[in-house]
C-alpha positions, 0 to 999 in steps of 0.5 A, spaced: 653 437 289 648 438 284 651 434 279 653 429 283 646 427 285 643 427 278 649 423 276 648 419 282 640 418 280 642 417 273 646 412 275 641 407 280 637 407 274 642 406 269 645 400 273 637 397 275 634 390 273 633 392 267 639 391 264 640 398 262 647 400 260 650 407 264 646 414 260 652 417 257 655 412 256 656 408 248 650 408 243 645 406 249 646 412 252 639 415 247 635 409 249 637 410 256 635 417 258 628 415 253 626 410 258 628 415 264 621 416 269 619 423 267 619 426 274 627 425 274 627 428 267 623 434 269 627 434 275 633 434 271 630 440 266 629 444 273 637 442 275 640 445 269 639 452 270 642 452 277 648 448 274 650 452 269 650 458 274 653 454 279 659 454 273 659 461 273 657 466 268 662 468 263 666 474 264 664 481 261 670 484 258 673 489 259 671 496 255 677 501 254 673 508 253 679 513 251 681 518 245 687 518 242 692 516 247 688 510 247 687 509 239 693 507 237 694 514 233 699 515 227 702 507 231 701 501 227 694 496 228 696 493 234 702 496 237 698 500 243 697 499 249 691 497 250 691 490 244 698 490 249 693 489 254 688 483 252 694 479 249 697 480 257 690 478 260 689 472 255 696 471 258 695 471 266 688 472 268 684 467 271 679 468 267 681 470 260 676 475 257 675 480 251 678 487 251 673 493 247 676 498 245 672 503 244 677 509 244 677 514 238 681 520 236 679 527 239 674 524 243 671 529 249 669 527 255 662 529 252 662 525 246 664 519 250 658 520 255 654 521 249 656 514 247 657 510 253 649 508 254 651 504 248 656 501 249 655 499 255 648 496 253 651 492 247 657 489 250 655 489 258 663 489 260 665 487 267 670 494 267 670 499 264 676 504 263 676 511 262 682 514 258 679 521 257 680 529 259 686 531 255 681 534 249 677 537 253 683 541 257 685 543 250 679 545 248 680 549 254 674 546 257 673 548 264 674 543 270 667 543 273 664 540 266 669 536 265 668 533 272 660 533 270 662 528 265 666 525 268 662 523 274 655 521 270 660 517 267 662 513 273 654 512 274 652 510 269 658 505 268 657 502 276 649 502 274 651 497 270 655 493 274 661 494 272 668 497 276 672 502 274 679 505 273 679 512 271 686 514 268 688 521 270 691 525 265 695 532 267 697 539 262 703 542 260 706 547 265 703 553 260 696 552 263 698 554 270 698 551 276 692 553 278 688 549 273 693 544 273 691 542 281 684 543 279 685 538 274 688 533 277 684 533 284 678 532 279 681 525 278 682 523 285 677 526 288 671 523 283 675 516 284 675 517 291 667 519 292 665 513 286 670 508 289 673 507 282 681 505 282 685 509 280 691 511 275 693 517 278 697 520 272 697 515 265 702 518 262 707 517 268 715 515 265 713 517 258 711 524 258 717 529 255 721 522 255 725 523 248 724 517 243 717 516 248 713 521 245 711 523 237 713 530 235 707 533 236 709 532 244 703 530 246 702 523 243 706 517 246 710 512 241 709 506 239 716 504 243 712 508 249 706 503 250 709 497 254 710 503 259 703 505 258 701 498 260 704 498 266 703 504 268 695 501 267 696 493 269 697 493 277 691 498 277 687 494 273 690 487 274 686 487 281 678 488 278 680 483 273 
């Protein structure tokens, strides 16, 4: 509507006695806003801030903060999942936006947490994605730190103004049961409190799937990240 008004007013005096030709319109268009009132132009200064907000802020992107699983290890550049995901997002999403992986080899909870203030300064991302807790299981990291991290994360990251998915990660049956519902309740417990969404378990379909899974056991394939996509994308898709 603002703009219409403005168009409108620029229009009246465009077209008065004058003879001036329409602004913004052929090579007359400079002389015409130079001879404009200078109330309309001060109205039209004060205007354009409110129309540039009326046409929508850009989108902050999204911020992957993950560990290996995330950082296409021993895969070729560009074959994981999350450079997956920012060519889906620019395929589909109403409102296209930049991805930032910001994922690291051996990161730890604590190390990312570390680095989250950061990031989040620096990009100013709209979600944040939080692919984290399998280093510190196997640096045999308790629950309870690890759910500390965690949570601090999630605060500093809603503080920002972002949502959250969390991507929850499971151990292999030697840890126990026991350490293992603890840790997956860690997941499910910090999305319901903190209203995160949730991937109840990343690597679901691709665990102990042959072909899908290096020969260390414990990183997915360049074949298995597609499915790491769409375990993530139906979660994913809706904060977009």
């Amino acid at each position: 509507m603002a703009v219409a008004m403005l168009d409108g007013v620029v229009d009246r005096v465009s077209m008065g006695g004058s003879g001036m030709r329409m602004a913004g319109r052929g090579e007359g268009a400079g002389r015409a806003w130079r001879r404009l009132p200078c109330w309309l132009l001060l109205a039209a200064s004060l205007l354009w801030p409110a129309l540039a907000c009326a046409r929508g802020p850009a989108a902050g992107p999204v911020l992957v903060v993950g560990d290996s699983l995330s950082a296409e290890h021993n895969i070729p550049a560009g074959s994981g999942w999350v450079s997956l995901l920012e060519r889906r997002i620019a395929g589909t999403a109403a409102t296209p936006r930049k991805v930032v992986n910001a994922s690291i080899s051996g990161e730890t909870t604590a190390g990312a947490l570390a680095r989250l203030p950061g990031l989040l300064a620096k990009h100013r991302p709209s979600v944040v994605v939080i692919e984290l807790g399998g280093n510190d299981a196997l640096r045999g990291l308790s629950p309870a730190q690890l759910r500390g991290n965690l949570e601090r994360m999630l605060v500093l990251s809603g503080d920002a103004g972002a949502k959250v998915l969390l991507l929850g990660i499971d151990v292999p049956p030697n840890y126990g049961p026991a350490y293992r519902d603890r840790l997956r309740r860690t997941y499910a417990e910090l999305a319901k409190a903190h209203g995160a969404a949730l991937v109840p378990f990343f690597l679901e379909g691709v665990a102990l799937q042959p072909g899908l899974m290096q020969a260390d056991g414990l990183h997915p394939t360049a074949a298995a990240q597609a499915r790491l996509l769409d375990n993530v994308w139906p979660v994913l898709e809706p904060l977009l």
